[in-house]
LODO-848425 format. One record per residue (C-alpha): residue in three letters; x negated, y, z negated. Coordinates in steps of 0.2 Angstrom, whole numbers, plus 2048, in hexadecimal, padded with zeros to 3 digits. Layout:
! LODO-848425
ALAXYZ ...
This chain:
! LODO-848425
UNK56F6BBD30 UNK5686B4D1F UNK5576AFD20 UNK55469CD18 UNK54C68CD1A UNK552682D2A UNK55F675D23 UNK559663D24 UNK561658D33 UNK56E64ED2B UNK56C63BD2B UNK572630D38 UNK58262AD35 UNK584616D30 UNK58960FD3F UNK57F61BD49 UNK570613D55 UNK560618D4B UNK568614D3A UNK56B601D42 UNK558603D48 UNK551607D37 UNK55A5F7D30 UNK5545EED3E UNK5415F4D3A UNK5425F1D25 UNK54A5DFD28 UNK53B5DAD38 UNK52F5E0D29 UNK5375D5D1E UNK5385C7D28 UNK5245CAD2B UNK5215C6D18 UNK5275B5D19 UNK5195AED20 UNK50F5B3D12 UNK51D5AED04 UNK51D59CD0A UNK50959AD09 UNK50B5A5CF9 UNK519596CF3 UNK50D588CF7 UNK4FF58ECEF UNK509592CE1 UNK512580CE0 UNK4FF577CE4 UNK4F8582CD4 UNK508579CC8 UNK505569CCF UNK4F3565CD0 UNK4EF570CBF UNK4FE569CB6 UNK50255ACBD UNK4F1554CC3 UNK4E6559CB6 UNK4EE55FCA5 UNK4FB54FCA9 UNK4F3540CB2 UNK4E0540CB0 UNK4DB539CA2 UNK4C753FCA1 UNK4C454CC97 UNK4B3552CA2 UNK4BD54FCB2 UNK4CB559CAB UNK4C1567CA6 UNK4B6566CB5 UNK4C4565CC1 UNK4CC574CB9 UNK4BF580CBA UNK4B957BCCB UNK4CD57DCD1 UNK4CE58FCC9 UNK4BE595CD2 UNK4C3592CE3 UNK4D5597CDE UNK4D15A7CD9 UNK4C55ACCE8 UNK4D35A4CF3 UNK4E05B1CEB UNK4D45BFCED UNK4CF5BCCFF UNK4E05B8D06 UNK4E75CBCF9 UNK4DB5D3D05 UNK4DB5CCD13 UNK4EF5D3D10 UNK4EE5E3D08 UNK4DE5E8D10 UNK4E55F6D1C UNK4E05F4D2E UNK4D6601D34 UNK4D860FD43 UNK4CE61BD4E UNK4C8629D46 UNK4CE63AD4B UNK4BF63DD56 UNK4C8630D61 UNK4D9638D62 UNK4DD646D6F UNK4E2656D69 UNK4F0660D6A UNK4EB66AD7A UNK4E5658D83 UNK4F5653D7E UNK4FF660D85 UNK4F3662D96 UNK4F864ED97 UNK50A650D95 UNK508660DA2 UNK4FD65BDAE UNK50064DDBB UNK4FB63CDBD UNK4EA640DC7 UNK4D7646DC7 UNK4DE654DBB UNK4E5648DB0 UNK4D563EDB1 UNK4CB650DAC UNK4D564FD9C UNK4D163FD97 UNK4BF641D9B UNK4BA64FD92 UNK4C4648D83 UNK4B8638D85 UNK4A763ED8A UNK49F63ED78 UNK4A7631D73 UNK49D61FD6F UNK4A6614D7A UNK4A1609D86 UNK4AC5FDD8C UNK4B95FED9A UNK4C85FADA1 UNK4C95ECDB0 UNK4CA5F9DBD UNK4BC602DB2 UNK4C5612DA8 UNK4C2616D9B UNK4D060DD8F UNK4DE61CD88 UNK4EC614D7D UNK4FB621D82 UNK50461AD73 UNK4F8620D67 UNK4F262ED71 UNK4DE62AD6F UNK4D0624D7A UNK4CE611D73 UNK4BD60ED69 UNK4B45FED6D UNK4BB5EDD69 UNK4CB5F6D64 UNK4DE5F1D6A UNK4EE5F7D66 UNK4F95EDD5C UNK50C5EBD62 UNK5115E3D50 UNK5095F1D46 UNK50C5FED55 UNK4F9605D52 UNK4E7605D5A UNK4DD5FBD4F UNK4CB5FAD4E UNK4C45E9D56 UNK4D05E2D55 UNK4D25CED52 UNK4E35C7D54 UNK4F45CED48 UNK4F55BFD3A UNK50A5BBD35 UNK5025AFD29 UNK4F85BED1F UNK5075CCD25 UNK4F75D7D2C UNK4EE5DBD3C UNK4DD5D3D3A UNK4CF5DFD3F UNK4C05E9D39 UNK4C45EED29 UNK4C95DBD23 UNK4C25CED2F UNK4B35CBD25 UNK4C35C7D18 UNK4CD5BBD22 UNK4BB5B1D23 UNK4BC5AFD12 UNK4CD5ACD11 UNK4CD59DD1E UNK4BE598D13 UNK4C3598D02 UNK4D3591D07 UNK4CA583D11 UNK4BF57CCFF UNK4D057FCF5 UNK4D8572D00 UNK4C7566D02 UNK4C7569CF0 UNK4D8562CEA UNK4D9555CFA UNK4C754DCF1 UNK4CC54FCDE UNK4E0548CE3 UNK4D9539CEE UNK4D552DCDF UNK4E8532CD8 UNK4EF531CE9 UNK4E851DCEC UNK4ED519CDB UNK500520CE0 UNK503513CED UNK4F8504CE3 UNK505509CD5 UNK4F650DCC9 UNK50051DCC4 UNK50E51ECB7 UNK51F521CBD UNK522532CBB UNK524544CC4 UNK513547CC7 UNK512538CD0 UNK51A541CE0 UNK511552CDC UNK501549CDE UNK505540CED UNK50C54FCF7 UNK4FE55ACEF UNK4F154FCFA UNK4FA54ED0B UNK4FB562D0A UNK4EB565D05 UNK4E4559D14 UNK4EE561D20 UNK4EC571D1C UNK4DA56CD1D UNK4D7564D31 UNK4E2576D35 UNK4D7581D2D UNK4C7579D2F UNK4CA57BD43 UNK4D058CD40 UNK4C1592D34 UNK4B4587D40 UNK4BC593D4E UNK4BA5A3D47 UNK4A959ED40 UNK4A359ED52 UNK4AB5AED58 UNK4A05B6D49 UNK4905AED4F UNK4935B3D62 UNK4995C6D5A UNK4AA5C2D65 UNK4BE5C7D5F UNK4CB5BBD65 UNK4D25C8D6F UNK4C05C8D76 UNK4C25B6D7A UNK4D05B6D84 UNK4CB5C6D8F UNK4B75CCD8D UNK4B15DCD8B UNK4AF5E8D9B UNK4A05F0D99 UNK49B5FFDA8 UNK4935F4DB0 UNK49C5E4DB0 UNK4A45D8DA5 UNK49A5D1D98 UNK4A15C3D8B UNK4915C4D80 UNK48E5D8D82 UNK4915D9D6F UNK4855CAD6B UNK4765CED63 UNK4725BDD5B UNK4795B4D4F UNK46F5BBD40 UNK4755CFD44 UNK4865C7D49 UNK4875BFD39 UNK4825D1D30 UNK48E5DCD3A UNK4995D4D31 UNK4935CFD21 UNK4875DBD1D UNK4765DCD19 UNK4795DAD07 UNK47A5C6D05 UNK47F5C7CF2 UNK4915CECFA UNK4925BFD09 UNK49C5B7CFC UNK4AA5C2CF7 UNK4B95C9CFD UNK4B15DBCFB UNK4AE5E5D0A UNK49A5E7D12 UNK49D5E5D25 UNK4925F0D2E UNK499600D39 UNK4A760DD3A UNK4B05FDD45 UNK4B060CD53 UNK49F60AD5A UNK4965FAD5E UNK4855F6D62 UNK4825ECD73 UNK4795DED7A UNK4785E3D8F UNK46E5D7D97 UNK4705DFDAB UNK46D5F1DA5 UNK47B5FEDAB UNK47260BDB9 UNK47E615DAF UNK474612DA0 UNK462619D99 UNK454610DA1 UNK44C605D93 UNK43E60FD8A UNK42C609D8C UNK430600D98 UNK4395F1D93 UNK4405E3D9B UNK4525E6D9D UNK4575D3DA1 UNK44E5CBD92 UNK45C5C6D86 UNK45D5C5D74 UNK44C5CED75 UNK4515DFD7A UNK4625E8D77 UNK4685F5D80 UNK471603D7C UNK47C60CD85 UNK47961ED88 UNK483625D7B UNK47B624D68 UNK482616D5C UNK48961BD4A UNK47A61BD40 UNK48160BD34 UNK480602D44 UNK46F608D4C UNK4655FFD3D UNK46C5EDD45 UNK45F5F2D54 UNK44F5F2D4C UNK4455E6D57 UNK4485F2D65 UNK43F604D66 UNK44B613D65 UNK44F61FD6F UNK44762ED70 UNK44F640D6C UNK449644D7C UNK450636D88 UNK461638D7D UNK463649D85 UNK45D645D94 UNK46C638D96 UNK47A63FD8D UNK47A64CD9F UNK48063EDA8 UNK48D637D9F UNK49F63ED9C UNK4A364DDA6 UNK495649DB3 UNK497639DB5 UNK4A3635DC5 UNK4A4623DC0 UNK4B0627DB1 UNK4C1624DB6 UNK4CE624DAC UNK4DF61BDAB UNK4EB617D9B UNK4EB607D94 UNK4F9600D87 
Protein backbone atom coordinates (compact mmCIF):
# COMPACT_ATOMS: atom_id res chain seq x y z
CA UNK A 1 0.00 0.00 0.00
CA UNK A 2 1.42 3.57 -0.84
CA UNK A 3 1.84 5.57 1.93
CA UNK A 4 0.35 9.52 1.40
CA UNK A 5 -1.50 12.09 2.78
CA UNK A 6 -5.28 11.22 3.58
CA UNK A 7 -7.34 12.74 0.49
CA UNK A 8 -9.62 15.61 1.47
CA UNK A 9 -13.49 14.81 1.92
CA UNK A 10 -15.09 15.88 -1.25
CA UNK A 11 -17.59 18.76 -1.06
CA UNK A 12 -21.20 18.20 -0.57
CA UNK A 13 -22.98 17.93 -3.51
CA UNK A 14 -25.28 21.19 -4.63
CA UNK A 15 -28.52 19.88 -3.74
CA UNK A 16 -27.22 18.00 -0.84
CA UNK A 17 -28.53 19.07 2.98
CA UNK A 18 -25.33 21.05 4.27
CA UNK A 19 -24.54 22.72 1.01
CA UNK A 20 -28.52 24.23 1.32
CA UNK A 21 -27.49 25.01 5.11
CA UNK A 22 -24.35 27.06 4.17
CA UNK A 23 -26.45 29.13 1.79
CA UNK A 24 -28.99 29.47 4.49
CA UNK A 25 -26.17 30.69 7.03
CA UNK A 26 -24.24 33.34 4.28
CA UNK A 27 -27.72 34.85 3.32
CA UNK A 28 -29.17 35.09 7.43
CA UNK A 29 -25.68 37.05 7.74
CA UNK A 30 -26.57 39.01 4.98
CA UNK A 31 -29.90 39.83 5.97
CA UNK A 32 -28.17 40.84 9.44
CA UNK A 33 -26.35 43.81 7.82
CA UNK A 34 -29.46 45.56 6.70
CA UNK A 35 -30.16 47.01 9.76
CA UNK A 36 -26.89 48.77 9.81
CA UNK A 37 -27.07 49.80 5.77
CA UNK A 38 -30.40 51.56 6.48
CA UNK A 39 -29.01 53.71 9.47
CA UNK A 40 -25.71 53.80 7.25
CA UNK A 41 -28.30 55.29 4.18
CA UNK A 42 -29.85 57.96 6.48
CA UNK A 43 -26.92 59.16 7.77
CA UNK A 44 -25.53 59.34 4.56
CA UNK A 45 -28.67 61.25 2.84
CA UNK A 46 -28.94 63.65 6.28
CA UNK A 47 -25.04 64.63 5.58
CA UNK A 48 -26.14 65.80 1.55
CA UNK A 49 -29.10 67.51 2.86
CA UNK A 50 -28.23 69.50 5.73
CA UNK A 51 -24.37 70.24 4.40
CA UNK A 52 -25.52 70.83 0.77
CA UNK A 53 -28.88 71.94 0.92
CA UNK A 54 -29.12 73.59 4.25
CA UNK A 55 -25.92 75.32 4.61
CA UNK A 56 -23.85 75.62 1.46
CA UNK A 57 -27.59 76.21 -0.34
CA UNK A 58 -30.10 77.98 1.94
CA UNK A 59 -28.39 79.91 4.56
CA UNK A 60 -27.37 82.89 3.71
CA UNK A 61 -24.87 84.14 6.91
CA UNK A 62 -21.61 83.58 6.34
CA UNK A 63 -20.77 83.12 10.28
CA UNK A 64 -23.89 80.85 10.65
CA UNK A 65 -22.69 78.91 7.70
CA UNK A 66 -19.29 78.56 8.78
CA UNK A 67 -20.23 77.86 12.33
CA UNK A 68 -22.95 75.42 11.41
CA UNK A 69 -20.51 73.60 9.28
CA UNK A 70 -17.84 72.93 11.69
CA UNK A 71 -19.99 72.20 14.61
CA UNK A 72 -22.11 69.56 12.19
CA UNK A 73 -18.61 67.75 11.22
CA UNK A 74 -17.54 67.38 14.89
CA UNK A 75 -20.35 65.56 16.09
CA UNK A 76 -20.30 63.73 12.64
CA UNK A 77 -17.29 62.45 12.79
CA UNK A 78 -17.43 61.12 16.54
CA UNK A 79 -20.76 59.68 15.63
CA UNK A 80 -19.01 57.67 12.63
CA UNK A 81 -16.30 56.64 14.92
CA UNK A 82 -18.45 55.40 17.77
CA UNK A 83 -21.06 53.65 15.84
CA UNK A 84 -17.47 51.78 13.29
CA UNK A 85 -16.80 50.31 16.78
CA UNK A 86 -19.35 49.80 18.33
CA UNK A 87 -19.71 47.45 14.93
CA UNK A 88 -16.35 46.27 14.23
CA UNK A 89 -15.28 45.98 17.92
CA UNK A 90 -15.18 42.08 18.30
CA UNK A 91 -17.13 40.85 21.24
CA UNK A 92 -15.19 39.33 23.65
CA UNK A 93 -15.05 35.43 25.15
CA UNK A 94 -13.96 33.49 28.23
CA UNK A 95 -10.42 33.03 28.35
CA UNK A 96 -9.03 29.51 28.04
CA UNK A 97 -8.71 29.10 31.81
CA UNK A 98 -12.69 28.95 31.53
CA UNK A 99 -12.89 26.21 28.98
CA UNK A 100 -12.79 22.41 30.01
CA UNK A 101 -10.12 20.46 28.77
CA UNK A 102 -9.80 17.61 26.69
CA UNK A 103 -9.95 14.85 29.36
CA UNK A 104 -13.07 17.07 31.29
CA UNK A 105 -14.43 16.73 28.17
CA UNK A 106 -14.16 13.21 27.46
CA UNK A 107 -14.91 12.21 31.39
CA UNK A 108 -18.23 14.35 30.55
CA UNK A 109 -19.07 12.71 27.41
CA UNK A 110 -18.11 9.22 29.49
CA UNK A 111 -19.49 9.57 32.66
CA UNK A 112 -23.19 9.83 33.55
CA UNK A 113 -25.52 12.39 34.44
CA UNK A 114 -24.76 12.35 38.36
CA UNK A 115 -22.36 13.05 41.44
CA UNK A 116 -19.56 11.82 39.04
CA UNK A 117 -20.57 14.03 36.53
CA UNK A 118 -20.97 16.86 39.10
CA UNK A 119 -16.93 15.89 40.32
CA UNK A 120 -15.97 16.98 36.80
CA UNK A 121 -17.34 19.97 36.62
CA UNK A 122 -16.29 20.91 40.06
CA UNK A 123 -12.79 20.40 39.93
CA UNK A 124 -12.76 22.13 36.60
CA UNK A 125 -14.21 25.26 38.51
CA UNK A 126 -12.76 25.39 41.81
CA UNK A 127 -10.00 28.03 41.14
CA UNK A 128 -12.02 29.73 39.00
CA UNK A 129 -13.34 33.62 39.97
CA UNK A 130 -16.90 33.00 39.78
CA UNK A 131 -19.36 33.74 41.97
CA UNK A 132 -22.73 33.81 40.85
CA UNK A 133 -25.15 30.85 40.36
CA UNK A 134 -27.76 29.25 38.72
CA UNK A 135 -31.51 29.54 40.29
CA UNK A 136 -31.32 26.21 41.76
CA UNK A 137 -27.65 27.36 42.77
CA UNK A 138 -24.95 25.46 40.31
CA UNK A 139 -22.53 26.68 39.20
CA UNK A 140 -23.50 27.92 35.48
CA UNK A 141 -21.74 25.42 32.58
CA UNK A 142 -22.65 26.44 28.83
CA UNK A 143 -22.52 22.83 27.22
CA UNK A 144 -22.47 24.50 23.81
CA UNK A 145 -19.33 26.22 24.41
CA UNK A 146 -18.07 23.71 26.82
CA UNK A 147 -16.80 26.22 29.59
CA UNK A 148 -17.79 27.15 33.15
CA UNK A 149 -19.54 30.74 32.44
CA UNK A 150 -17.64 33.80 34.08
CA UNK A 151 -19.55 36.29 35.74
CA UNK A 152 -22.25 38.53 34.04
CA UNK A 153 -21.48 36.52 30.99
CA UNK A 154 -24.35 34.72 28.53
CA UNK A 155 -24.36 32.79 25.59
CA UNK A 156 -25.53 34.36 22.61
CA UNK A 157 -27.90 32.30 20.31
CA UNK A 158 -27.45 34.96 17.14
CA UNK A 159 -23.65 34.88 17.50
CA UNK A 160 -23.65 31.05 18.83
CA UNK A 161 -20.91 32.17 21.57
CA UNK A 162 -20.37 32.95 25.37
CA UNK A 163 -19.82 36.50 25.64
CA UNK A 164 -18.41 38.32 28.31
CA UNK A 165 -21.14 40.49 30.36
CA UNK A 166 -22.97 40.39 28.16
CA UNK A 167 -25.66 43.40 27.36
CA UNK A 168 -28.18 42.57 24.73
CA UNK A 169 -27.11 41.44 20.69
CA UNK A 170 -27.81 44.91 18.87
CA UNK A 171 -29.51 44.16 14.82
CA UNK A 172 -29.07 47.92 14.45
CA UNK A 173 -25.00 47.84 14.97
CA UNK A 174 -24.96 43.93 13.57
CA UNK A 175 -22.96 43.07 17.02
CA UNK A 176 -23.54 41.43 20.43
CA UNK A 177 -22.94 44.35 22.75
CA UNK A 178 -20.79 43.35 25.83
CA UNK A 179 -17.46 44.04 27.44
CA UNK A 180 -15.41 44.72 24.97
CA UNK A 181 -17.57 47.65 23.36
CA UNK A 182 -20.55 48.71 25.78
CA UNK A 183 -18.54 51.65 26.90
CA UNK A 184 -18.78 52.22 22.75
CA UNK A 185 -22.45 51.80 22.24
CA UNK A 186 -22.65 54.84 25.27
CA UNK A 187 -21.05 56.68 22.99
CA UNK A 188 -22.79 55.81 20.14
CA UNK A 189 -26.39 56.47 21.47
CA UNK A 190 -24.63 59.80 22.57
CA UNK A 191 -23.14 61.15 19.77
CA UNK A 192 -25.94 60.19 17.85
CA UNK A 193 -28.34 61.76 20.40
CA UNK A 194 -26.37 65.80 19.87
CA UNK A 195 -26.11 64.98 16.01
CA UNK A 196 -29.86 64.71 15.82
CA UNK A 197 -30.60 67.72 18.76
CA UNK A 198 -28.05 69.40 16.67
CA UNK A 199 -29.62 69.41 13.15
CA UNK A 200 -33.41 69.52 14.77
CA UNK A 201 -32.10 73.24 16.48
CA UNK A 202 -29.92 74.59 13.49
CA UNK A 203 -33.08 73.23 10.80
CA UNK A 204 -36.15 74.61 13.13
CA UNK A 205 -35.83 78.33 11.91
CA UNK A 206 -35.81 76.73 8.06
CA UNK A 207 -38.33 74.39 8.98
CA UNK A 208 -41.01 77.47 10.28
CA UNK A 209 -39.98 79.34 7.40
CA UNK A 210 -41.07 76.20 5.00
CA UNK A 211 -44.74 76.29 6.00
CA UNK A 212 -44.89 80.41 6.41
CA UNK A 213 -43.42 80.19 2.70
CA UNK A 214 -40.35 82.21 3.68
CA UNK A 215 -38.29 79.77 1.62
CA UNK A 216 -37.74 79.74 -2.20
CA UNK A 217 -39.36 77.14 -4.26
CA UNK A 218 -36.94 74.76 -4.76
CA UNK A 219 -35.56 71.07 -3.87
CA UNK A 220 -33.96 71.87 -0.73
CA UNK A 221 -37.22 73.00 0.48
CA UNK A 222 -38.36 69.12 1.11
CA UNK A 223 -34.80 68.05 2.14
CA UNK A 224 -35.13 70.64 4.82
CA UNK A 225 -38.35 69.80 5.95
CA UNK A 226 -37.92 65.87 6.20
CA UNK A 227 -34.29 66.58 7.56
CA UNK A 228 -36.11 68.10 10.79
CA UNK A 229 -38.96 65.53 11.42
CA UNK A 230 -36.12 62.64 11.29
CA UNK A 231 -33.76 64.31 13.29
CA UNK A 232 -36.73 65.07 16.15
CA UNK A 233 -37.75 61.57 16.13
CA UNK A 234 -34.78 59.97 16.05
CA UNK A 235 -34.18 62.14 19.05
CA UNK A 236 -37.48 61.44 21.69
CA UNK A 237 -36.24 57.43 20.65
CA UNK A 238 -32.83 57.65 21.51
CA UNK A 239 -32.94 60.08 24.36
CA UNK A 240 -35.23 57.26 26.11
CA UNK A 241 -32.90 54.67 25.01
CA UNK A 242 -29.51 56.47 26.07
CA UNK A 243 -31.36 57.93 29.44
CA UNK A 244 -32.03 54.00 29.97
CA UNK A 245 -28.64 52.79 29.52
CA UNK A 246 -27.27 55.78 31.50
CA UNK A 247 -28.84 54.22 34.58
CA UNK A 248 -28.03 50.66 34.15
CA UNK A 249 -24.27 52.15 34.11
CA UNK A 250 -24.82 54.08 37.44
CA UNK A 251 -26.38 51.03 39.17
CA UNK A 252 -23.30 48.71 37.31
CA UNK A 253 -26.50 46.45 35.91
CA UNK A 254 -26.63 44.70 32.00
CA UNK A 255 -30.09 44.55 30.49
CA UNK A 256 -29.86 40.97 30.67
CA UNK A 257 -29.40 41.83 34.51
CA UNK A 258 -32.48 43.76 34.54
CA UNK A 259 -34.81 41.21 33.48
CA UNK A 260 -33.26 38.26 35.73
CA UNK A 261 -30.68 39.47 38.59
CA UNK A 262 -27.80 37.96 39.54
CA UNK A 263 -27.59 34.70 41.85
CA UNK A 264 -25.14 35.23 44.13
CA UNK A 265 -24.35 31.91 46.78
CA UNK A 266 -26.20 33.23 48.98
CA UNK A 267 -29.10 34.71 47.42
CA UNK A 268 -30.33 36.84 44.75
CA UNK A 269 -28.99 40.19 44.77
CA UNK A 270 -30.13 42.92 41.97
CA UNK A 271 -27.31 45.44 43.12
CA UNK A 272 -24.57 42.79 44.21
CA UNK A 273 -22.36 44.45 41.42
CA UNK A 274 -23.06 48.11 42.69
CA UNK A 275 -20.50 49.81 44.08
CA UNK A 276 -21.55 53.42 43.74
CA UNK A 277 -22.09 55.40 41.13
CA UNK A 278 -18.64 56.96 41.07
CA UNK A 279 -16.69 53.24 40.63
CA UNK A 280 -19.72 52.16 38.55
CA UNK A 281 -19.00 55.02 36.31
CA UNK A 282 -15.14 53.88 36.15
CA UNK A 283 -15.60 50.15 35.55
CA UNK A 284 -16.64 51.40 32.56
CA UNK A 285 -15.07 54.38 31.67
CA UNK A 286 -11.84 54.17 33.27
CA UNK A 287 -10.02 56.08 35.52
CA UNK A 288 -8.39 58.09 32.87
CA UNK A 289 -11.07 61.13 32.30
CA UNK A 290 -9.14 62.42 29.21
CA UNK A 291 -10.37 59.10 27.36
CA UNK A 292 -14.35 59.42 28.79
CA UNK A 293 -14.93 61.06 25.67
CA UNK A 294 -13.73 58.88 22.86
CA UNK A 295 -14.64 55.90 21.20
CA UNK A 296 -11.18 54.24 22.53
CA UNK A 297 -11.33 51.52 24.80
CA UNK A 298 -10.35 52.12 28.85
CA UNK A 299 -13.13 50.01 30.73
CA UNK A 300 -11.67 48.47 33.64
CA UNK A 301 -11.23 44.40 34.04
CA UNK A 302 -10.52 41.05 31.89
CA UNK A 303 -14.84 41.21 31.67
CA UNK A 304 -14.32 37.70 33.57
CA UNK A 305 -14.03 38.68 37.02
CA UNK A 306 -16.08 41.36 38.80
CA UNK A 307 -15.80 42.99 41.98
CA UNK A 308 -18.94 42.68 44.37
CA UNK A 309 -21.03 44.75 46.60
CA UNK A 310 -22.61 41.76 49.25
CA UNK A 311 -24.55 43.45 51.76
CA UNK A 312 -25.83 39.89 53.75
CA UNK A 313 -22.31 38.30 53.73
CA UNK A 314 -22.27 34.54 52.43
CA UNK A 315 -21.35 32.01 55.61
CA UNK A 316 -19.78 30.59 52.53
CA UNK A 317 -17.66 33.52 52.30
CA UNK A 318 -14.35 35.00 54.44
CA UNK A 319 -15.43 36.71 57.49
CA UNK A 320 -14.73 40.50 57.06
CA UNK A 321 -11.27 41.53 58.38
CA UNK A 322 -10.91 43.70 61.40
CA UNK A 323 -13.95 43.21 62.20
CA UNK A 324 -16.20 44.98 59.95
CA UNK A 325 -19.82 45.44 59.67
CA UNK A 326 -21.01 43.20 57.10
CA UNK A 327 -24.53 44.88 56.53
CA UNK A 328 -23.19 48.52 56.26
CA UNK A 329 -23.62 49.43 52.40
CA UNK A 330 -21.66 51.36 50.14
CA UNK A 331 -19.39 51.54 53.04
CA UNK A 332 -17.76 48.19 52.93
CA UNK A 333 -17.57 45.75 49.87
CA UNK A 334 -17.17 42.28 50.23
CA UNK A 335 -15.36 39.97 48.40
CA UNK A 336 -16.01 36.82 47.68
CA UNK A 337 -13.44 34.25 48.78
CA UNK A 338 -11.73 33.79 45.69
CA UNK A 339 -9.16 36.69 44.66
CA UNK A 340 -10.22 39.43 42.07
CA UNK A 341 -8.09 40.20 38.86
CA UNK A 342 -5.76 42.66 39.96
CA UNK A 343 -7.16 45.44 37.31
CA UNK A 344 -10.32 45.05 39.31
CA UNK A 345 -8.98 44.97 42.98
CA UNK A 346 -7.80 48.70 42.80
CA UNK A 347 -11.78 49.74 42.43
CA UNK A 348 -11.92 48.46 46.36
CA UNK A 349 -9.63 50.79 47.99
CA UNK A 350 -11.82 52.15 50.81
CA UNK A 351 -11.91 48.64 52.19
CA UNK A 352 -8.85 46.91 53.75
CA UNK A 353 -7.43 43.95 51.91
CA UNK A 354 -7.29 40.59 52.54
CA UNK A 355 -4.49 39.16 54.01
CA UNK A 356 -2.11 36.41 52.37
CA UNK A 357 -2.95 34.54 55.35
CA UNK A 358 -6.89 34.51 55.58
CA UNK A 359 -6.53 34.01 51.56
CA UNK A 360 -5.23 30.52 52.32
CA UNK A 361 -7.21 29.98 55.04
CA UNK A 362 -10.38 30.22 52.64
CA UNK A 363 -9.36 29.00 49.50
CA UNK A 364 -9.63 25.16 51.78
CA UNK A 365 -13.16 25.56 51.76
CA UNK A 366 -14.22 26.27 48.49
CA UNK A 367 -14.27 24.00 45.28
CA UNK A 368 -13.46 20.46 45.97
CA UNK A 369 -14.48 20.85 49.64
CA UNK A 370 -17.24 22.65 49.48
CA UNK A 371 -20.56 20.42 49.44
CA UNK A 372 -22.67 23.45 48.47
CA UNK A 373 -21.19 23.37 44.80
CA UNK A 374 -23.56 21.69 42.81
CA UNK A 375 -23.43 21.75 39.50
CA UNK A 376 -25.90 21.52 36.49
CA UNK A 377 -25.56 22.71 32.66
CA UNK A 378 -27.09 25.79 31.57
CA UNK A 379 -27.66 27.06 27.85
Amino acid sequence: MRCGKMAAPPPPAAGAPGAWGGVRRRCQRLLYWVPVLFISSILCWSYYAYVTQLCLLTMTNIGEKVVCLVAYHIFFMLFIWSYWKTIFTLPMNPSKEFHLSYSDKESLEREPRGESHQEVLRRAAKDLPIYTRTMSGAIRYCDRCHLVKPDRCHHCSVCDKCILKMDHHCPWVNNCVGFSNYKFFLLFLAYSLVYCLFIAATDLQYFIKFWTNGLPDTQAKFHIMFLFFAAAMFSVSLSSLFGYHCWLVSKNKSTLEVFRAPIFRHRTDKNGFSLGFSKNLRQVFGDEKKYWLLPVFSSLGDGCSFPTCLVNQDPEQASTPGGLNSTSKNENHLFPAKPLRDSQSHLLTDTPSWSETNAKAEKGKVGMNNPALTMENET
